[in-house]
C-alpha positions as CSV (number, residue, x, y, z in Angstrom):
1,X,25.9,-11.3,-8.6
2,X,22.8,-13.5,-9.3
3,X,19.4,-12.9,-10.6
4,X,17.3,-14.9,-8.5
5,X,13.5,-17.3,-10.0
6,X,11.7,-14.3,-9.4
7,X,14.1,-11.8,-11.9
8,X,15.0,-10.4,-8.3
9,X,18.6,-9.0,-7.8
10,X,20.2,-7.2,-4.3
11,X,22.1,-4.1,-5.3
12,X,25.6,-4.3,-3.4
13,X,24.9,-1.7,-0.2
14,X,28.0,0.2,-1.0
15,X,26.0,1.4,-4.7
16,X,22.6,1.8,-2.6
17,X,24.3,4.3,-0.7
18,X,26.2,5.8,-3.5
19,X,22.8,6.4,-5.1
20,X,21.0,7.5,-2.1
21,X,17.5,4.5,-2.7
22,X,16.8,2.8,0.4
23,X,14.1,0.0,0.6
24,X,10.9,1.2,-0.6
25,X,12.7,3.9,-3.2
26,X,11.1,4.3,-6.6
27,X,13.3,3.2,-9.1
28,X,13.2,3.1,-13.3
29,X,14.6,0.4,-15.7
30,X,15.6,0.7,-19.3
31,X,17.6,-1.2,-21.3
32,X,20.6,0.9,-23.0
33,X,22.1,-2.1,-26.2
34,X,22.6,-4.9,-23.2
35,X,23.2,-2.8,-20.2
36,X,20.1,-2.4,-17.5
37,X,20.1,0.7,-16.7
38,X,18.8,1.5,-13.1
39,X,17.3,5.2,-12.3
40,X,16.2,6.3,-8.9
41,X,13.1,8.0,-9.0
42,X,12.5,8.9,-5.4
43,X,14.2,7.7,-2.3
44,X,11.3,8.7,0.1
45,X,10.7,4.6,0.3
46,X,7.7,3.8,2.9
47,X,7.9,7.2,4.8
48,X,6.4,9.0,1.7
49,X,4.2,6.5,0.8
50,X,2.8,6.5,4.4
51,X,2.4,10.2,4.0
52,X,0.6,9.8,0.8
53,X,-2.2,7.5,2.3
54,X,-2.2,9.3,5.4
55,X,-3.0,12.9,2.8
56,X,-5.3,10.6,1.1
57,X,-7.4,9.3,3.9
58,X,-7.7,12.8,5.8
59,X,-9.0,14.2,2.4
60,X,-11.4,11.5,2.1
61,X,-12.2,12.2,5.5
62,X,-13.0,16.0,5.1
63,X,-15.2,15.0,2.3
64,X,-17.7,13.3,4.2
65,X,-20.9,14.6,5.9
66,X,-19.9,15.4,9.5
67,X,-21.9,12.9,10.8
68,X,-20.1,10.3,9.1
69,X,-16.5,11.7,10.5
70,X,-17.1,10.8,13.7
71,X,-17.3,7.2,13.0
72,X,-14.6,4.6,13.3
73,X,-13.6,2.1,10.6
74,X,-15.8,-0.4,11.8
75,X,-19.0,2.1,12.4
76,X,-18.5,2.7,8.7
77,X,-18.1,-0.9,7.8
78,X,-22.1,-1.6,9.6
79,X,-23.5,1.1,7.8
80,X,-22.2,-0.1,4.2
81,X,-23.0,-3.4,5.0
82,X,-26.3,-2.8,6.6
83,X,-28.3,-4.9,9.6
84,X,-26.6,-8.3,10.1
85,X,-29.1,-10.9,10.4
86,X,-29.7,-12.6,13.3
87,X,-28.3,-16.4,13.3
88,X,-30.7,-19.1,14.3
89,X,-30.7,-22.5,14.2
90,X,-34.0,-22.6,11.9
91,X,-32.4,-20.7,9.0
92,X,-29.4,-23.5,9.0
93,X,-32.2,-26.4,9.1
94,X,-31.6,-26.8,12.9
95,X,-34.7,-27.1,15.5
């Protein structure tokens, strides 16, 4: 097994398995004398984390005036951003 430029290493599928951590999966690392010592902290991977932000965005959602949830990402984006000016040729030095 080889550590790759980036300190990257592929556990052997046969030990991810074993473990139960699939791609995405929490994991810890400590150092034990000169063992690395790899602990699973979760094995939710991208599912949970999808979850999470999905939680997150629907609670920042409910927070806002009603008004406001009724807009779309880009409705949102207008408002923060305020009028767009209009593009002419004077304001870039053209007649």
């Amino acid at each position: 097994m080889w550590i790759t430029d980036k300190g990257q290493v592929t556990i052997p599928k046969r030990i991810r398995e074993a473990a139960g951590v699939v791609a995405g999966s929490e994991v810890e690392l400590s150092l034990e004398g000169s063992r690395i010592i790899i602990t699973p902290l979760g094995t939710g991977g991208r599912t949970d984390r999808r979850a999470q932000l999905l939680a997150a965005a629907g609670a920042v959602r409910a927070s806002m005036s009603p008004e406001f949830q009724q807009l779309g990402a880009d409705e949102i984006m207008d408002f923060l951003r305020g009028p767009t000016p209009p593009v002419d040729g004077a304001a870039h030095g053209q007649p």
